[in-house]
Each structure stands twice: as structure tokens, then as C-alpha cells.
N, C-alpha and C positions, 0 to 999 in steps of 0.2 A: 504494500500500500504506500510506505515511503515512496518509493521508486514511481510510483503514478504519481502522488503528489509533485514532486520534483518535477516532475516533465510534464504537467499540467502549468506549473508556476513558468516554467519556461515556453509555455508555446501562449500564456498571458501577458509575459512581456510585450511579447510582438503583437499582440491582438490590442494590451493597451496601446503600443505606441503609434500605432495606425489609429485607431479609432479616437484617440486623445488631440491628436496631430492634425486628422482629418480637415482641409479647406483650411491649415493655418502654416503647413509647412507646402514648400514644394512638392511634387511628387520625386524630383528627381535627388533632393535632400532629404526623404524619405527615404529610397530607394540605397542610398548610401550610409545611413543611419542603422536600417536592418541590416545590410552586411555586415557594419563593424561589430552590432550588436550579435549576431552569428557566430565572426569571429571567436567575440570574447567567451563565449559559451562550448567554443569547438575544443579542439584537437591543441589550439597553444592557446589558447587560455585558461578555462577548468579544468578542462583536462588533464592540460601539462602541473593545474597548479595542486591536482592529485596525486601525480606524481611525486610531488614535492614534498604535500604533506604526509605521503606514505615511507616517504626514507626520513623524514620530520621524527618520525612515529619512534624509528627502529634506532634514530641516534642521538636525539635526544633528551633531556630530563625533563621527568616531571615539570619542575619547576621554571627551566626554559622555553616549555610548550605552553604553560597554562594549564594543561589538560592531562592526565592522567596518560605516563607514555608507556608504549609495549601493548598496549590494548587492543590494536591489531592482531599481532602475536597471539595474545594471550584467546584473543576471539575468533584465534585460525581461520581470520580474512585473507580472499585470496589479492593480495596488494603485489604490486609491481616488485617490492627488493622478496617477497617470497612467492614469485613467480620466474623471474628472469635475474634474481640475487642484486645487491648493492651497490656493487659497481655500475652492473649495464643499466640498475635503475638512475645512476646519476648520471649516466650518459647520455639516457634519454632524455631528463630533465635539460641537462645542458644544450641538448641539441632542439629543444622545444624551445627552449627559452631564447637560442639565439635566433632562429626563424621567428617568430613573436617579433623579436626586436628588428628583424628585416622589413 
């Protein structure tokens, strides 16, 4: 149910910001507003910023997280550094993060 939630709140977005927008913006600054917003939703944005917080999980403390760490782990989630290990998961992060920045 999480999981619809989530991707109910994300296809809201874009229904608010057309419908909010509607006869006040452009179409064609419209039209460029939902891609960036796409973007940031995709592959190097959340995505990547999952990735992030999944090696977050495995190498830092408690107390540098906010948030209670190893809870991954301990909840045998299947996350990026225990699927493809720690290294290749910061490679991806790295490699996500610098396409983002292209």
C-alpha cells in the first residue's frame, strides 16, 4: 500500500502542476517544467538519491544519520550495497551523481 501511495503522490504532482498552472503559465514552460520535474523523480534524482541513502544506511552512525542505522540490514532489505556490495554501490552513486550534474 506504501508503494501505491508513493506513486499516487507522484503522478499528483504532475496533475497538480498542470491543473494549478492551467491559462497562467505557457504551454511550452509547462512543457519544460514537467520534464525537469520527471527528471528529478527519475533515474538521477531519487533514484540515485536511494542509492545514496542505502550505502548512508551500511556506513554510517546512528547518530550521523538521525535515524537509526543498519536497519536495512537488520530488515534484510534488498538495497543496492546488498545486492551488487559497497563498492559498485558507490560507483553507481558516483556515476549518477555526475550525469545529474551534466
Amino acid at each position: 500500500m506504501a508503494v501505491l501511495a508513493g506513486d499516487a503522490l507522484l503522478a499528483l504532482a504532475f496533475e497538480h502542476m498542470t491543473f494549478v498552472s492551467s491559462g497562467l503559465v505557457a504551454p511550452e514552460r509547462m512543457i519544460r517544467a514537467v520534464i525537469e520535474l520527471a527528471k528529478a523523480i527519475g533515474t538521477k534524482g531519487l533514484v540515485a538519491g536511494q542509492v545514496v541513502d542505502d550505502i548512508l544506511d551500511v556506513t554510517e552512525s546512528t547518530e550521523e544519520l538521525g535515524k537509526t542505522a543498519g536497519k536495512d540490514v537488520m530488515a534484510r532489505k534488498l538495497t543496492y550495497p546488498r545486492l551488487i556490495g559497497l563498492e559498485r554501490s558507490r560507483e553507481v552513486a558516483e556515476k549518477l551523481s555526475r550525469e545529474a550534474a551534466e
